[in-house]
C-alpha positions, 0 to 999 in steps of 0.5 A: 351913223351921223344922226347916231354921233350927234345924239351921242354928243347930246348923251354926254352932255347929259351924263356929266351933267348927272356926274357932276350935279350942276348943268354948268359944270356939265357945259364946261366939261363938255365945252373945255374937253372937246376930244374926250367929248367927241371921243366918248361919242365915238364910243357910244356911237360904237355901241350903237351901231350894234343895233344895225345887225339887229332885225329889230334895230330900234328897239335894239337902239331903245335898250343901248339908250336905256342902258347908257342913261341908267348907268348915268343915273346910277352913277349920278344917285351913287356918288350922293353916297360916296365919293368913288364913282361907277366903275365896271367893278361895281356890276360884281358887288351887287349882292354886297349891296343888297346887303347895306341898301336898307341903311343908305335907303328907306323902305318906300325909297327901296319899292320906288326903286325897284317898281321903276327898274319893273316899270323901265323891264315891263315897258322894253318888253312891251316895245319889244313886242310890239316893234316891227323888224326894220329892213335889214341891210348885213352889208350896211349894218357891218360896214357901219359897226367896222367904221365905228370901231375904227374910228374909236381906234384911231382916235385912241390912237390920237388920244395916246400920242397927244397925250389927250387920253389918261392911261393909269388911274390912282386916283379914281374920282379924279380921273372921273372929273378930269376924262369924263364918265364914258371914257372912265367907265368904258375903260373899267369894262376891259382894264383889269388886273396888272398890265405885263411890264415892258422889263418883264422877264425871268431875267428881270425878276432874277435881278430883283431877287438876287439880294434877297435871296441873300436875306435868310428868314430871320429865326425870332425869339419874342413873336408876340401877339399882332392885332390889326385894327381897321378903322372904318373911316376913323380919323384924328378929327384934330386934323379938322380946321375952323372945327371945335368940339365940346370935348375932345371927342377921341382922348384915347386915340389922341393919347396913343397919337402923342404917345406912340410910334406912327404916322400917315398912311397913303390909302388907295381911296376916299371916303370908300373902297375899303376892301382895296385898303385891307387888300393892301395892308394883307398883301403888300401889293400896291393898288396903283397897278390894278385896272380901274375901280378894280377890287382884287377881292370881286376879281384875281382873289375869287380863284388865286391865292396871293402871298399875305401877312396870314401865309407869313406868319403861319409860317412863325407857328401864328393862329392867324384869323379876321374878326368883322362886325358885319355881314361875312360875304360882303365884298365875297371876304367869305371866299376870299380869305380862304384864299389869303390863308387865314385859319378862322373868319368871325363875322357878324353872324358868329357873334353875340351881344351884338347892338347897333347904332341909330343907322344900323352899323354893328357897335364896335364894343363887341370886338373886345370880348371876341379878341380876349375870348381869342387870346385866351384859347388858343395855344399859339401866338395869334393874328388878329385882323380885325375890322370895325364897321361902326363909324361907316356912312351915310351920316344923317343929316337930321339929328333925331337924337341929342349928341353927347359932343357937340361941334361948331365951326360950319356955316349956317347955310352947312346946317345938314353937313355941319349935323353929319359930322356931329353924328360922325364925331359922336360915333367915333367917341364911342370907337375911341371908347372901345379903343380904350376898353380893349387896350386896357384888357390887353395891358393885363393880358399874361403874354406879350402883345402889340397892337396896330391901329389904322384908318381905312379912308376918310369919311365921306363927308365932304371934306376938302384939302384945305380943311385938313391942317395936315396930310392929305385926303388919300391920308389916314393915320397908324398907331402901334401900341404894346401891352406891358409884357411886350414892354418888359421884353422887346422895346419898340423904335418910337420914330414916326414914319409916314407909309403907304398902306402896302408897306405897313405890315412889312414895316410892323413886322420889322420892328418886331425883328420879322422878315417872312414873305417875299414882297415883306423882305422887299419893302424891308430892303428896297423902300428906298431904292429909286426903282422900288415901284416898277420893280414892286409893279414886276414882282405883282404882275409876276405873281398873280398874272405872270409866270410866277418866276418868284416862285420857281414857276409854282405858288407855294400858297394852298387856300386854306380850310377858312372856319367860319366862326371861331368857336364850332356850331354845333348839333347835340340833339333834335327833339319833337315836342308839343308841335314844336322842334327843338335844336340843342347844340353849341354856340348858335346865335341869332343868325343860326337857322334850321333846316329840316330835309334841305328847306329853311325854317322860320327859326325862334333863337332862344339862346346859345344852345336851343334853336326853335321852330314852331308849328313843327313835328317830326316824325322820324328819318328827317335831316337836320343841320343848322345854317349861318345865314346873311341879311340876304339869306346867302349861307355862309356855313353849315353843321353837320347833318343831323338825323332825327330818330336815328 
């Protein structure tokens, strides 16, 4: 067990040295932390003593090592990308990842990868093979794994009365930087979900309903149109210090910045993680009381409904729906939106006239076309969510192409950063673009309409504190505009108020004279209050992992029927001729597949409403339907089955 620690010791050293880029920052950290080292020890020590109760106890010890030091290399190559660090949760967005891994990566960069993670399996199974069993000693073996765990106890023990060992992590690099990998990552393995508050109990949340039920539901008259904009990784780049540009690189947005009501916003992370800001945005829920690196949507969203702007507004008559110019099942939004009510969700693969910049992010531009194509067809008031991807990272830092703005201000030794930015700045001109057409197109729109714009997070670019001339990096900005018939009837309060992210819809819906939802009439009423953050924390445990007292004991929220797409694809007929099939329909897009009797078909997309598949007959009797299908061929939703001949 000693010769365990010590090589435990060792491994840390190791690891920060991976964290952190640099072996000096890695001594220091082990050197300035000596609890958090020998703690960290510890726990792998107890890990390592998991392989005594194996017959084969050093191959078992071999597997625990490769394990630990491929978290730590993945960790290590992980924050070259973001800023965020390994946590537990991202073991559950793998199949996001396989997603996207051809824009972070190249092609030959992607077969090294995967020959190495073949190459370290092949090789655990040939040691696997070829070890003998060791003596085994079951008494030894469990007296061992019980001192070691005993030991992590205590020390947590130690750790929580010193005050030596972090408890809650807002902030989730920094905690990284400040506890350590093992300990952090450790620590996302088992802390998920909201811990039960110390008050909680029915008396409690009655307590904090008392005023509010109080508080009637307002009956609104004027229910415009709501849009919500999310930002990916868009900033008011005047925030830059030392930073010039050639031109102003977003006019529109700096126009509705001097023009229109807004303010900061307080989002739960940098340069990443935007999931866990749209969760805020749609729930009201605050990300401070989940467990570590957790994405509600990988965890408490895959099997409960949560109470959300989209359940609120339904309530008011609103065809509520998300538009994403990406791929529909990452961060499993396929699934989950079902659970946050939405009618509709339009991804990448139901739309069209879609293009991509140099990278491989879908252009922002195409969201116009579907918000007016919305507007126009349905009958009822709408909700919007929309989500734009083209400003997402990782930046090149070769420019392969001439940038219409150029940027100066970087040293000459930030050559690649300062080719990063202008790459970044560029992308967003082309995003304040799309701003500009949109709102342009819903001035003239016949019915009242407001539109709300928000930054998800800043870019992963390495910006620092003191390169911002104002706000924070957890701080991104929010602007709401109205069109001209919203104007002619409601006139909107002009005062700029820095937000968190979870207050932002309760505070739009206020302006608009709206209080539907519970934690909506909360944030309305409370914001102020000295408790408001242990009773929002009370109120959250209680309605997704407690009693849901709130709620009489039952959640009023269904998941809803969740349409992929928003206009219905189609099969109007199937026909076989000249060694080929052909599938007449509606709507299809070059994401749409036949299928014939369940088996997936090489598809040639010749428009809308013809689907094709070469060297193909059909002779009668044979099913067909088509199938929206991801970048990973996972399928997002299917016609109805269509039987050839019948």
């Amino acid at each position: 067990m000693i010769n365990n620690y010590l090589i435990s010791v060792l491994l840390i050293l190791v690891i920060e040295v991976l964290a952190r880029h640099s072996l000096t920052d890695g001594i220091r950290f082990v050197w300035n932390h000596p609890f958090l080292t020998l703690f960290s020890a510890a726990v792998l020590t107890a890990f390592y003593a998991l392989a005594l109760l194996a017959p084969k106890r050093n191959f078992v010890w071999l597997c625990i090592t490769v394990i630990i030091i491929g978290l730590a290399v993945t960790n290590s190559i992980l924050l070259c990308f973001r800023i965020t660090p390994l946590a537990a949760t991202d073991i559950a967005l793998l199949t996001s990842v396989f997603e996207i891994m051809g824009i972070y990566l190249t092609v030959w960069q992607i077969i090294l990868l995967v020959l190495l993670v073949l190459v370290v399996i092949a090789g655990l199974i040939y040691l696997g093979i070829r070890m003998k069993k060791q003596a085994y000693h079951p008494l030894f073996a469990a007296c061992n794994a019980v001192i070691s765990i005993l030991a992590v106890i205590l020390m947590i023990h130690i750790g929580d009365a010193k005050g030596w060992l972090q408890t809650e992590f807002a902030n989730l690099p920094d905690a990284y930087a400040d506890n350590g990998f093992v300990y952090c990552f450790t620590r996302s393995l088992f802390d998920r979900g909201i811990s039960k508050p110390d008050t909680y109990n029915e008396e409690t949340v009655d307590n904090i309903l008392e005023d509010m039920k109080k508080q009637q539901t307002n009956e609104v008259e004027e229910k415009p149109n709501i849009i919500f904009i999310q930002l990916e990784s868009f900033m008011d780049l005047n925030r830059m210090q030392g930073v010039t540009y050639s031109e102003e690189p977003t006019p529109v947005y700096s126009s509705l910045r001097k023009n229109c009501p807004g303010g900061f916003l307080k989002v739960p992370s940098v340069g990443a993680g935007t999931a866990n800001t749209e969760f805020e945005i749609l729930t009201g829920m605050s990300m401070d009381y989940f467990g570590a690196g957790e994405y509600p949507y990988k965890t408490v969203l895959q099997d409960e409904t949560c109470e959300s702007m989209a359940y609120n507004l339904k309530e008011l008559g609103y065809r509520t729906g998300v538009l994403h110019n990406n791929t529909g099942s990452f961060y499993s939004r396929n699934k989950v939106f079902a659970n946050l009510g939405f009618d509709y969700f339009v991804s990448s693969e139901y739309m069209k006239n879609l293009s991509y910049n140099p990278i491989g992010w879908a252009k922002d531009k195409v969201l116009t076309e579907q918000i007016q194509h919305i507007l126009k067809t349905t009958p009822e008031q709408d909700l919007i969510y929309t989500i734009t991807v083209q400003d997402h990272g990782k930046y090149p830092t070769e420019l392969t192409e001439e940038q219409h703005i150029k940027v100066s201000g970087f040293a000459p030794e930030d050559e690649e950063r300062q080719n990063a930015f202008t790459y970044y700045v560029n992308q967003c001109h082309e995003t304040d673009a799309f701003l500009g057409s949109l709102i342009a197109t819903l001035n003239a729109f016949e019915e009242p309409v407001v539109l709300v714009l928000y930054g998800d997070h800043l870019p992963n670019l390495d910006i620092t504190e003191d390169e911002l001339a104002s706000g924070n990096l957890f701080q991104t900005e929010y602007v709401i505009w109205s069109n001209k018939k919203m104007q002619e009837d409601y006139e909107l309060s002009r005062k700029n108020e820095n937000l968190y992210a979870y207050q932002l819809s309760a505070h739009v819906l206020k302006l608009l004279g709206m209080n539907n939802g519970l934690l909506t009439k909360f944030h309305q009423m409370y914001h102020n209050y000295d408790n408001y953050k242990p009773n929002l924390k009370i109120l959250q445990y209680d309605m997704l992992y407690g009693e849901k007292e709130v709620y009489d004991g039952v959640s009023p929220y269904e998941p809803s029927d969740l349409q992929m797409g928003f206009d219905p694809i189609q099969i109007t007929d199937v026909s076989s001729v000249g060694g080929s099939v052909y599938v007449m329909g509606k709507n299809f897009t070059e994401s749409s597949f036949v299928f014939i009797d369940g088996k997936k078909q090489d598809t040639v997309f010749l428009n809308e409403n013809t689907l094709m598949v070469s060297d193909k007959e059909l002779e009668g009797g044979e099913e067909v339907y088509v199938a929206q299908l991801t970048d990973v061929s996972a399928q997002l939703s299917s016609t109805e089955v269509f039987t050839y001949g019948d």
